[in-house]
C-alpha positions, -999 to +999 in steps of 0.1 A: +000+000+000+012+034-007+017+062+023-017+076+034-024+112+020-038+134+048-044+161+024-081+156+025-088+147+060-091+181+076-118+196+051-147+190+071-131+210+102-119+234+077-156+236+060-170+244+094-143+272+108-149+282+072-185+292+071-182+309+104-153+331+089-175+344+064-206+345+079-185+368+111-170+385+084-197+395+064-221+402+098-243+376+092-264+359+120-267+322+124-306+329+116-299+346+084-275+328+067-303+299+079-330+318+057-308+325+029-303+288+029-339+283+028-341+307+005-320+286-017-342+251-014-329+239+020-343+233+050-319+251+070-323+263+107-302+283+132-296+248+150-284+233+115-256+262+110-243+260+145-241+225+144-220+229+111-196+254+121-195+230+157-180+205+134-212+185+141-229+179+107-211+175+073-220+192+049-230+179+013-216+193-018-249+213-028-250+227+004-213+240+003-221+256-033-253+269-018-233+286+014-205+299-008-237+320-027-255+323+007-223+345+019-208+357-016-180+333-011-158+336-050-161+300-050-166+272-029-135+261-024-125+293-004-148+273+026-124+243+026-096+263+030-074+257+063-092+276+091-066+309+096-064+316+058-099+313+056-103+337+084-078+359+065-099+357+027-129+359+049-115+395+061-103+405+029-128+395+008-152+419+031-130+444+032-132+445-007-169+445-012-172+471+013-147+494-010-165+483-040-200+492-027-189+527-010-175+536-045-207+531-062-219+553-036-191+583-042-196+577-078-238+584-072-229+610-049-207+629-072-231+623-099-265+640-077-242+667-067-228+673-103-266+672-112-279+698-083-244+724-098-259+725-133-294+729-116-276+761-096-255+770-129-290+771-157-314+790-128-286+819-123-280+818-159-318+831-166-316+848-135-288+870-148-302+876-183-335+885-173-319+912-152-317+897-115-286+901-096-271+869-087-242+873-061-214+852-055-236+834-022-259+823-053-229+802-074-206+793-043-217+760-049-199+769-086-167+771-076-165+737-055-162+708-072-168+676-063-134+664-060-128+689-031-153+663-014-129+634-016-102+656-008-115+669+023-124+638+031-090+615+029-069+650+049-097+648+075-093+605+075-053+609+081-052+644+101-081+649+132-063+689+130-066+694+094-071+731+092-088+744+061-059+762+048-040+730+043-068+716+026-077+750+005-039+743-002-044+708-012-075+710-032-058+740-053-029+717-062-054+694-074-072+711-097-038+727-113-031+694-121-070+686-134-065+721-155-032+708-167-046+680-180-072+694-200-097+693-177-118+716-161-134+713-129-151+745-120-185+754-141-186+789-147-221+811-160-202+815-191-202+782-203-237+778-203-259+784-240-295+791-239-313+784-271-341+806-282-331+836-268-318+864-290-277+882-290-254+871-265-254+874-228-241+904-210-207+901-195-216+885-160-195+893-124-218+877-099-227+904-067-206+899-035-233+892-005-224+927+007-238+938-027-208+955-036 
């Protein structure tokens, strides 16, 4: 007989810390991943997960495919992994999906905000040619673009004492470089055409607040 391989003996330990490293990681009850479970054609309780992750009930091949979906596991075979790198995939693996979904969320953020400037940029635009004075108050929001946001936002991560001139500072080097590239961040009144009205706009300075 040839030597025993002991590869294989440790996956159903492994399968157990396994699920519980993803379900932890992901913040996932014992009772939900049990209805997701259910969800997915088996007849899953609380009591059937802690039994699995207690090493105390196998679990079949459809059910590890069916847990791997349950907690967005790449691929089943991540769950019979030995139990620290699991624990360490589990971490990661959250750790990306959390990045992934708050960039969808900048990315919507930027686009409402983008949005709510041209809504700011069009209204002082007629404002302005039907002979309202619009200050500078009225297009602030004009002269910040969204990027300042994300700026802001990583100075204030890495310094609790960020004072605004550094980040003034910082944003400004960022847009030279935007501007530098061909690109232009700020919207400006100028830049705006309105169709159907007759010879061209009157050279606009927006009113300071103090009206001067």
């Amino acid at each position: 007989m040839g030597a025993r391989d002991d590869r294989f003996t440790g996956i159903d330990q492994n399968i157990a810390a396994g699920v519980r490293a993803y379900r932890e990681a992901a913040g996932v009850s014992q009772e939900e991943l049990a209805q997701r479970m259910s969800d997915r054609g088996f007849g899953f309780s609380q009591a059937t997960v802690w039994k699995i992750e207690s090493g105390q009930r196998p679990v079949k091949a459809s059910e590890l495919v069916a847990l791997a979906s349950s907690l967005d596991v790449l691929s089943p075979m991540d769950l019979t992994s030995e139990p620290g790198i699991a624990g360490h995939r589990a971490q990661m693996r959250q750790a990306v999906t959390r990045a992934y979904d708050a960039y969808g969320t900048l990315k919507a953020a930027a686009a409402d905000y983008i949005e709510a400037q041209y809504e700011v940029l069009v209204a002082a635009r007629h404002a302005h040619d039907d002979g309202v004075t619009v200050t500078e108050l009225d297009t602030s929001w004009l002269s910040t673009p969204p990027e300042e946001a994300v700026i802001q936002a990583r100075i204030e991560t890495y310094r609790a004492d960020a004072e605004v001139d550094h980040v003034s500072d910082e944003v400004g080097k960022v847009l030279a470089a935007l501007r530098t590239a061909g690109y232009e961040p700020l919207l400006r009144i100028e830049d705006i055409e309105i169709t159907g009205g007759g010879g061209s706009p009157r050279t606009w300075t927006p009113a300071r607040p103090d009206g001067t």
